[in-house]
N, C-alpha and C positions, 0 to 999 in steps of 0.2 A: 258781758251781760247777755249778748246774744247767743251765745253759747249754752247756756244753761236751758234756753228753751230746745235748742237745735238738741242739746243732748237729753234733753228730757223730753221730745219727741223718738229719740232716735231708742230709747230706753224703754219708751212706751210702744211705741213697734214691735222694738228684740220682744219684749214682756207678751204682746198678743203672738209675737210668730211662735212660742216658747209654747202659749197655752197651745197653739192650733196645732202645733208641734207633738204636745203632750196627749191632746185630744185623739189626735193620728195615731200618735204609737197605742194609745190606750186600745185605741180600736183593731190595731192590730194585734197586741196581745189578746184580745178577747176574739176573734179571728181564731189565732195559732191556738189559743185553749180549747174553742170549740171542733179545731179540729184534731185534738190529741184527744177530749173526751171521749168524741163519735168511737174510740177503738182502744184505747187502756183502760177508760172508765168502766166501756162497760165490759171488758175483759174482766179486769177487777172484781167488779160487782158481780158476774156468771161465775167465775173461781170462789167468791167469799158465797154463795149460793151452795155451790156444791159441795164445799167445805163441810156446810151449816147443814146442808141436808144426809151428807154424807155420814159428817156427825150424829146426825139422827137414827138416821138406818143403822149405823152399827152398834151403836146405845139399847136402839129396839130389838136389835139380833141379839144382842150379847144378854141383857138385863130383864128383856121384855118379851112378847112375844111378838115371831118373824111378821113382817107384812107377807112374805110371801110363803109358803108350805113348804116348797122343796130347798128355802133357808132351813126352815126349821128341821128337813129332814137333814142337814148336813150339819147343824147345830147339836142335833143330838147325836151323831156319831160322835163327830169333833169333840164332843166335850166327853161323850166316853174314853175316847183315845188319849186324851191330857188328865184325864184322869186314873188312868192305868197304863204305867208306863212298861209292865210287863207285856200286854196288849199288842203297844206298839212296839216291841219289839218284835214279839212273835208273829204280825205280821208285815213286818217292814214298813211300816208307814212312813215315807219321805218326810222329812226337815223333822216332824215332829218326834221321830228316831233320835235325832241327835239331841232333841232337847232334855229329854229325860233315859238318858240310857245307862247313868248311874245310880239309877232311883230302884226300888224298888215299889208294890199296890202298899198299901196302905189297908188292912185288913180287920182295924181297929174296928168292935163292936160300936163307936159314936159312926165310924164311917160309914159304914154296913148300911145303919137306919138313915143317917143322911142322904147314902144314894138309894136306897129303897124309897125315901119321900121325894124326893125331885123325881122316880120312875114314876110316881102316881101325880105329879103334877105337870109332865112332861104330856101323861097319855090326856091326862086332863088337856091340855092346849093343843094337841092331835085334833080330839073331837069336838072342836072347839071352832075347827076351821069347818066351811060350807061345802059338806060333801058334795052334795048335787052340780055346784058350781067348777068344781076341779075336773082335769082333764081326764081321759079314760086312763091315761098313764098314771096321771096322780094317785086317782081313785085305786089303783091298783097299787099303786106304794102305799097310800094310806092303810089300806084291808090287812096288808104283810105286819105292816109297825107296827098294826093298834092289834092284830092277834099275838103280835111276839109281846108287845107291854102288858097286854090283858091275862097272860102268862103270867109274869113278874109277879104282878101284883095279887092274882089270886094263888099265889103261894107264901102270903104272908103268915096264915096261919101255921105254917109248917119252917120257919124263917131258920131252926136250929136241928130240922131235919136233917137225915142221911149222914154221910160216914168223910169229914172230909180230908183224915186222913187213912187210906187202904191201900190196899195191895195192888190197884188200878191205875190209880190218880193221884194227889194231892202235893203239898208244898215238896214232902221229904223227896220227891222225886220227880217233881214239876221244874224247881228251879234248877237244881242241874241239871235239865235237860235244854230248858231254857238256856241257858248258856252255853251248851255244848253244840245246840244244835242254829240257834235265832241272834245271840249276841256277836256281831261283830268285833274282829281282832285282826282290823285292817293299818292303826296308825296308831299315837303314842293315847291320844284321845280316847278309843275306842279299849286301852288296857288299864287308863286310868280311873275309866267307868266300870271296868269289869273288877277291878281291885274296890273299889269303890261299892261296889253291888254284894261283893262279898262279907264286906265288915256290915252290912246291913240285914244279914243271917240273922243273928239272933234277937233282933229288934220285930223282926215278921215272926219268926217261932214262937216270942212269948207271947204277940197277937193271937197267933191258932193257938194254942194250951189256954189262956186266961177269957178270951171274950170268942171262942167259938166251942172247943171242945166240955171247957165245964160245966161252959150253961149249956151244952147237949145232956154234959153227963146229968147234970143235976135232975135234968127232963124223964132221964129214965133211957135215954139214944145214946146205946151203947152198943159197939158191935158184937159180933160173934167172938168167942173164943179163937178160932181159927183163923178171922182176918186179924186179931190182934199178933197172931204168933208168926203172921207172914211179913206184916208192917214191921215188927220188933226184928227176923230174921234180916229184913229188908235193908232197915235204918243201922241195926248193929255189923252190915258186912258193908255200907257206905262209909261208915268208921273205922273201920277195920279194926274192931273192935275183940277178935281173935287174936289179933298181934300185940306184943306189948311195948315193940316198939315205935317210939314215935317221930323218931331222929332224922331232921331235914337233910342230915348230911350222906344217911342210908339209903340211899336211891332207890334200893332192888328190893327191900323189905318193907320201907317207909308206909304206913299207911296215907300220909300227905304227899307223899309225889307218887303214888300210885293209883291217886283217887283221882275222877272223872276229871274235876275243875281243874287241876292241874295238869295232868296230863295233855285237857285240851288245851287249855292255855299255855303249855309250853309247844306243844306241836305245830298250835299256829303259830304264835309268836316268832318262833325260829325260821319261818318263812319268809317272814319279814327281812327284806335288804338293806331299807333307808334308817334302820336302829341299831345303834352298834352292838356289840357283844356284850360290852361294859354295862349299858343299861338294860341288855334282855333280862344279862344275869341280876341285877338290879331289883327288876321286875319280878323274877319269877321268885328272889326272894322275898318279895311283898305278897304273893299271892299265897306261898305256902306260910307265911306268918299268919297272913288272914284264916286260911285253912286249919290250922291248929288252933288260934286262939279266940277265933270266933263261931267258925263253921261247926267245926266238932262239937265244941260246947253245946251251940243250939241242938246238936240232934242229939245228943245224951240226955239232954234235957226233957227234951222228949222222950227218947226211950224209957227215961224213968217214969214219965206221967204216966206212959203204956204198960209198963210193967206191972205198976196200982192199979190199972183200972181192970186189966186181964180178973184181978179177982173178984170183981162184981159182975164181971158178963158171964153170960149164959153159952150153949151150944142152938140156941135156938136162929133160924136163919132169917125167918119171914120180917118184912114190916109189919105184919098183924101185932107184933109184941109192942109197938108202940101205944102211947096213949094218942087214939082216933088215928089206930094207924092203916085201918079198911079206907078213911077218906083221903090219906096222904097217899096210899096206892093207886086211886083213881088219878089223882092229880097228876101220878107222874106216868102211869100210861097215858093220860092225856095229850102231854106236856114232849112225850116223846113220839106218837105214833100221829097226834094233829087228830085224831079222831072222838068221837063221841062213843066210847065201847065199852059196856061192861065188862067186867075181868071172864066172867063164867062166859059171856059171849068169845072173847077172844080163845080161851079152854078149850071151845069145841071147833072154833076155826082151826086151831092144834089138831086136834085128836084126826080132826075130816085129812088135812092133808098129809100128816103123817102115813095115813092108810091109803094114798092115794097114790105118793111117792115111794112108798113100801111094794106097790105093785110093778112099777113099772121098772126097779131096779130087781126085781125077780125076773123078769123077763129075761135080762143081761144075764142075771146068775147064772139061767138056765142054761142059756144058748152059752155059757163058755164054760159050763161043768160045775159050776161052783152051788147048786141048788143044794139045800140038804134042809128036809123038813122035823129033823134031831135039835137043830142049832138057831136061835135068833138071826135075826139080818147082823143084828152088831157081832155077832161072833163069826160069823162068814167075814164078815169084810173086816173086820179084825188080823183073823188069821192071815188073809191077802196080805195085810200091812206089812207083817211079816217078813213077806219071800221076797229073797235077794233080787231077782229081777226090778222089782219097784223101790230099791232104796239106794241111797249116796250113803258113800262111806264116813262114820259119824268123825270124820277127824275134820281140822283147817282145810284138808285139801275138797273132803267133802262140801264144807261150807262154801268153797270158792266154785265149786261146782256146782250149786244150787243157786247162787246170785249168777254164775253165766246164764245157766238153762232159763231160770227168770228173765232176762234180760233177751234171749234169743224169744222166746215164746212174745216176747211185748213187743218186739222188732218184726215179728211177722204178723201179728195183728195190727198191728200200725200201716201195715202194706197191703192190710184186705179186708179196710172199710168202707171202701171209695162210693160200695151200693146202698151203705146204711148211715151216712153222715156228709152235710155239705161246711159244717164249722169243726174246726179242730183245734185243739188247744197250740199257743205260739211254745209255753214254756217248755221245755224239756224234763225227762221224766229219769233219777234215778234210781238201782234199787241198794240199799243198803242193808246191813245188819243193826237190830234191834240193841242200844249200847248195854255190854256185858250185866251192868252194876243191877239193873232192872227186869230182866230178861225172863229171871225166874217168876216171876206174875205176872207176866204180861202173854197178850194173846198172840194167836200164832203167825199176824199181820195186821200193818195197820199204813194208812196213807198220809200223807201232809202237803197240807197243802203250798202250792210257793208263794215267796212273797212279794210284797205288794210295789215294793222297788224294781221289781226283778230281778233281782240278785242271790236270787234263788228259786232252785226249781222244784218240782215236784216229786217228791222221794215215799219210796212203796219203801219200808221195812219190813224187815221178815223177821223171824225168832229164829235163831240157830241152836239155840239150848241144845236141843237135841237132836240130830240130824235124822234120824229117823222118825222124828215126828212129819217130816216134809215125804211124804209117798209121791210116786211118782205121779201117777196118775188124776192128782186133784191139782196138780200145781200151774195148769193150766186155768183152772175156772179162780182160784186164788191172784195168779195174774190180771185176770180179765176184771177181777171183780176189783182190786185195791189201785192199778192202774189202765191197761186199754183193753176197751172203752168204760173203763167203770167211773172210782174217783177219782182218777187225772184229769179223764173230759169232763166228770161234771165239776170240780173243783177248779180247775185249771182254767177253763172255758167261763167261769163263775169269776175267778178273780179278773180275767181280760174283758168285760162287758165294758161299753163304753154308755154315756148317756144315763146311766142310774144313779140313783142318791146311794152314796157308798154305803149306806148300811144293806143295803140290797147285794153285796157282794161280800159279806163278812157276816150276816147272820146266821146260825145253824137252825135246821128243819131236821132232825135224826130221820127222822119216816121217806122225806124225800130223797136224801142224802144216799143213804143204805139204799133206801127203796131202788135207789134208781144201779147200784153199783149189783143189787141181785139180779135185776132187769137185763142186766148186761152181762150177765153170765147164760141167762137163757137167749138176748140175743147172740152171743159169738155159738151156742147151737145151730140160730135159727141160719145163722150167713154159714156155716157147711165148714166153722173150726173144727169139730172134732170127727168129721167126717173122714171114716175109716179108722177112725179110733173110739173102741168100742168099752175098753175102760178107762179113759178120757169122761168119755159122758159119763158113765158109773161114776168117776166121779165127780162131775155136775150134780146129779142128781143125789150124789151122799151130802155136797154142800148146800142143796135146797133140802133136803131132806133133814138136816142142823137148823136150819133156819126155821121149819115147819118145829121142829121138836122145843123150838128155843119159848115158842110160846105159850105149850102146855106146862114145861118147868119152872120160867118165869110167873105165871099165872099160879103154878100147883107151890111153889115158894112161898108167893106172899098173898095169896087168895084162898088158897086152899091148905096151909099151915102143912105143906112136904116140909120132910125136914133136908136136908142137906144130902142126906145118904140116898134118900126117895130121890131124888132129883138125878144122881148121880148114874142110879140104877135104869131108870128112865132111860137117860142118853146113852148107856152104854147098848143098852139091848138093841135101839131101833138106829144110831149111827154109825157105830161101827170105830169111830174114834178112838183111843188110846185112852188108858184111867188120868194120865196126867194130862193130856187137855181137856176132857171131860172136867177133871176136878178144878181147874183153872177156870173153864168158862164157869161151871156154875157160881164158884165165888164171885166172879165177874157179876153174877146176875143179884148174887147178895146185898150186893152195895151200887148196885145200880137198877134198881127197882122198875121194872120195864120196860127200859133201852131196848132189851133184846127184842121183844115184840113188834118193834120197829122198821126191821130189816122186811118180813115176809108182807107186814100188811103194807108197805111201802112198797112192795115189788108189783101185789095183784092187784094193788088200787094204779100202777100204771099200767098196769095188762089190760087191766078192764076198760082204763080210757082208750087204751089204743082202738079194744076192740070196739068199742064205740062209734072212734072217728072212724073205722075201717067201714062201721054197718052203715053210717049214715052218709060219707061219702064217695065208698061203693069205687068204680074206676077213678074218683078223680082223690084217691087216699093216695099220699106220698110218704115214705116211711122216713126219709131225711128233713121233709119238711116237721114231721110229727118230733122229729127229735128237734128240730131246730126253736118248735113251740114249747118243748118242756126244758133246755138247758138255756135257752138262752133269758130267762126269765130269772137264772139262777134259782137260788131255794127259796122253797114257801111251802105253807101248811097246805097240807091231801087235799082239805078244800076247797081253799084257794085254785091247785091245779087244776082243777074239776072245772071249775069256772072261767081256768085260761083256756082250755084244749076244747072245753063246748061250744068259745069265743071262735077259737079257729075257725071250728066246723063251721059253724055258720056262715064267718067270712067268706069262707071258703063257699059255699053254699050258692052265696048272694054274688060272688063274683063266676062263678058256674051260670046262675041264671042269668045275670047282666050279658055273658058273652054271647049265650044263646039269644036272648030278645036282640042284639046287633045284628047277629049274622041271619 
């Protein structure tokens, strides 16, 4: 009996030590939770925060517009680059290279106007942001984008203008260049894309024929007679179209293993170590399958649409023959010179310096015998062209002796710039020959820039067509102007900027560009290059004396209704040039409707700034400084620079008087 209270005492105890027990740990666990919340919880919570807002900002980058400006300037590169994968190719753009390097643009008439409507809603959300409030940096990125968009779009009305396949430029000679020169054939990857790139020839071809060329044709935008028969000569010897045989097994005949794509692709290929022989040979008979039954197809394809249309065009040269083709002239003077110039204005800027550089190359005549008041200036310096002393022997061994002399002439201006530059370009510079298959239209040099990986550098091409076209005595201002200090520094020194929204280092300015590479053929005067070489400068002054002439012909083309022949007669009189680059540039200016006028007013709108900052800051002008405010801004419109180098001066100005009021 006693028991049962003893144990139901003893029960009722355990029972309360149990609760006080439980009361305890309770308290403890809520103890140990508050102190594991104080630092996971809200880890947790600042993670799922950032997550959430992370989430936000790249929704509003991608879909909406940036919160901040220099997103959005790297937004609208970015999505140019993944959306032309030829682009990035041609300019190296890391990771996003590898993503699309078996693709080909997309050139389809729906696309065209799809990315023409996102340029006019893009510039739309540009002007959109609070100019006043952005930084001076900004504002200066701003001013570049919204004049390069404000381009685009005021060339809607002209959207099926110009010529976009010629003797200059386009697909038939763009892609395989692009490949020969920009597509990497480093690994199995990099040949799988290129075979890859290949079978997608004829899917971009019926693009150009069906939704760019017919609704040109239809418009009445048809080329010349002449550029159609250089296009047809062009595309019909990329086919080998002379040969009749086609046999992959022919090596030595074959027009497929003798044609660029192949040829490059087995040359690199076979440098390759870590691929065995098994699969080169594998490979390179994928590429020449592609080659025959894709590639070929498309350009025949073409040749025939050019064959038909040859019989509706004219011999007439000018844009005037377009319908409102005096307003599509303005636009592309515009478009290329950055200025505000009537055609008949730029005519007489022609005609003044023509006569002006006409003189002071008489002067040379004189002093070295060669005066004769019987003969134009182009027929004296014609004849010079001539005589054995100024020519390389027109064979291989000549051509190999013209890329040394090049290469010697850029290694010694590279060693005596030290009083006219404090930046110089990291990439290296080399010179090549212009590839065979194109050679015959194309001009007598040209630059490229390196790319953006660095895995490439900057290559000056030369035309070797014909050796004798390269005189001795220009091939110094031809150096100076296509690599030092012309387009290498300012292309070269343009792609290495650090700090800028990348489309500031990838957009073309033709006026600045040229402007700056002519500038640089009167600087290596001004630094004492051709001193003691007196047909040296002669000829400098025949290559400014081109550039001057380039604007009354481009003007007298498509302003003044020259016909082809007028133009040709023109150059020949007052340059001195050869009939076959004379005739080459003027076609050049046929199908590219004011380019050329680019070159000269782009050289004296920086002359004139120079001389500016020289009048107004007098001893404290620094000429390495001057250059360091015009390249290191990379390219922009004339005047835009106008407003960088007046910015200097001032700077410059205010820091002159600050120093004074100290001391």
């Amino acid at each position: 009996m006693t028991l049962k209270p003893i144990l139901g005492l003893e029960t009722t105890q355990n029972q309360y030590k149990v609760r006080e027990t439980s009361k305890i740990e309770l308290m403890k666990t809520k103890d140990t939770s508050k102190k594991k919340r104080t630092w996971k919880f809200w880890v947790s919570r600042t993670l799922l925060v950032i997550l959430i807002l992370g989430g936000l900002w790249l929704t509003n980058l991608i879909w909406f517009k940036p919160f901040s400006i220099r997103h959005f300037y790297d937004k609208v590169f970015i999505e140019l680059a993944l959306d032309s994968p030829e682009l990035t190719t041609s300019l190296g753009i890391p990771i996003i290279y590898d993503w699309y390097k078996g693709d080909l643009d997309d050139i389809s008439d729906s696309k065209y106007w799809e990315s023409f409507n996102k340029s006019k809603d893009d510039y739309a959300t540009l002007l959109s942001y609070d100019f006043e409030n952005q930084s001076p940096e900004n504002q200066l990125n701003t001013k570049i984008l919204s004049f390069y968009m404000k381009g685009i779009i005021d060339g809607e009305p002209f959207s099926d203008y110009g010529y976009p396949v010629n003797q200059m430029f386009g697909i038939q000679s763009g892609l395989p260049s692009l490949m020969e020169s920009a597509h990497k054939l480093e690994d199995k990857s990099d040949i799988k894309a290129y075979i890859s790139r290949l079978s997608k020839f004829d899917i971009k071809f019926d693009q150009l024929i069906e939704d760019h060329l017919k609704i040109s044709e239809s418009k009445g935008i048809i080329p010349p007679k002449i550029i159609i028969k250089q296009v047809l000569d062009e595309m019909k010897g990329f086919v080998g179209a002379k040969s009749e045989s086609t046999s992959i097994s022919d090596k030595k005949k074959s027009p497929v293993t003798t044609n660029i794509l192949y040829v490059n692709f087995e040359t690199k290929v076979d440098k390759l170590t870590e691929i065995s022989k098994e699969d080169k040979n594998d490979f390179k008979k994928q590429v020449a399958h592609e080659i025959k039954t894709t590639v070929f197809p498309a350009y025949n394809k073409l040749i025939a649409y050019f064959e038909k249309l040859n019989e509706k065009a004219t011999n007439d040269a000018g844009v005037w023959k377009f319908p409102n083709g005096d307003a599509f002239y303005r636009y592309m003077l515009k478009e290329y010179t950055t200025l505000n110039l009537d055609p008949e204005e730029v005519h007489q800027i022609g005609l003044s310096e023509v006569e002006r550089i006409k003189k002071e190359m008489h002067v040379i005549l004189v002093c070295e015998g060669y005066a004769d008041s019987t003969k134009t200036l182009g027929d004296i310096i014609q004849k010079m062209n001539t005589e054995e002393r100024f020519l390389y022997p027109n064979t291989d061994e000549g051509r190999a002796m013209v890329i040394k002399e090049f290469e010697r002439i850029l290694s010694e201006a590279s060693a005596n710039l030290d009083n006219a530059f404090n930046t110089r370009p990291k990439a290296k510079l080399e010179v090549k020959r212009i590839p065979k298959f194109n050679e015959d239209g194309q001009v007598a040099a040209f630059y490229r820039r390196p790319s953006m990986d660095e895995s490439r550098g900057g290559v000056f091409y030369v035309n070797l067509r014909n050796v004798n076209e390269i005189v001795k005595f220009g091939m110094k201002t031809l150096a100076y102007h296509e690599g030092i200090p012309g387009h290498h520094f300012q292309k070269a020194i343009e792609a290495e900027l650090k700090g800028l929204p990348m489309f500031r280092t990838v957009i073309p300015f033709t006026a600045y560009s040229e402007g700056w590479a002519l500038y640089a053929e009167q600087l290596a005067w001004e630094e004492g290059f051709y001193e003691s070489d007196t047909f040296g400068n002669l000829g400098r002054l025949q290559a400014e004396m081109f550039r001057a002439v380039r604007l009354v012909v481009d003007t007298g083309i498509h302003h003044k209704k020259w016909t082809r022949e007028e133009a040709i007669d023109y150059m020949l009189e007052n340059t001195g040039m050869t009939t076959s680059e004379i005739t080459t540039e003027i076609e050049r200016y046929i199908v590219m409707p004011g380019q050329a006028c680019a070159y000269k007013l782009g050289m004296m709108k920086i002359l004139e700034l120079r001389e500016l900052a020289k009048t107004q800051l007098g001893n404290r002008f620094d000429l390495k400084e001057f250059h360091d405010v015009v390249l290191k801004n990379g390219s922009v419109p004339l005047s835009i620079l106008e407003e960088i180098v007046q910015n200097y001066v001032d700077d410059t100005k205010e820091s002159g008087k600050s120093e004074r009021e100290t001391s």
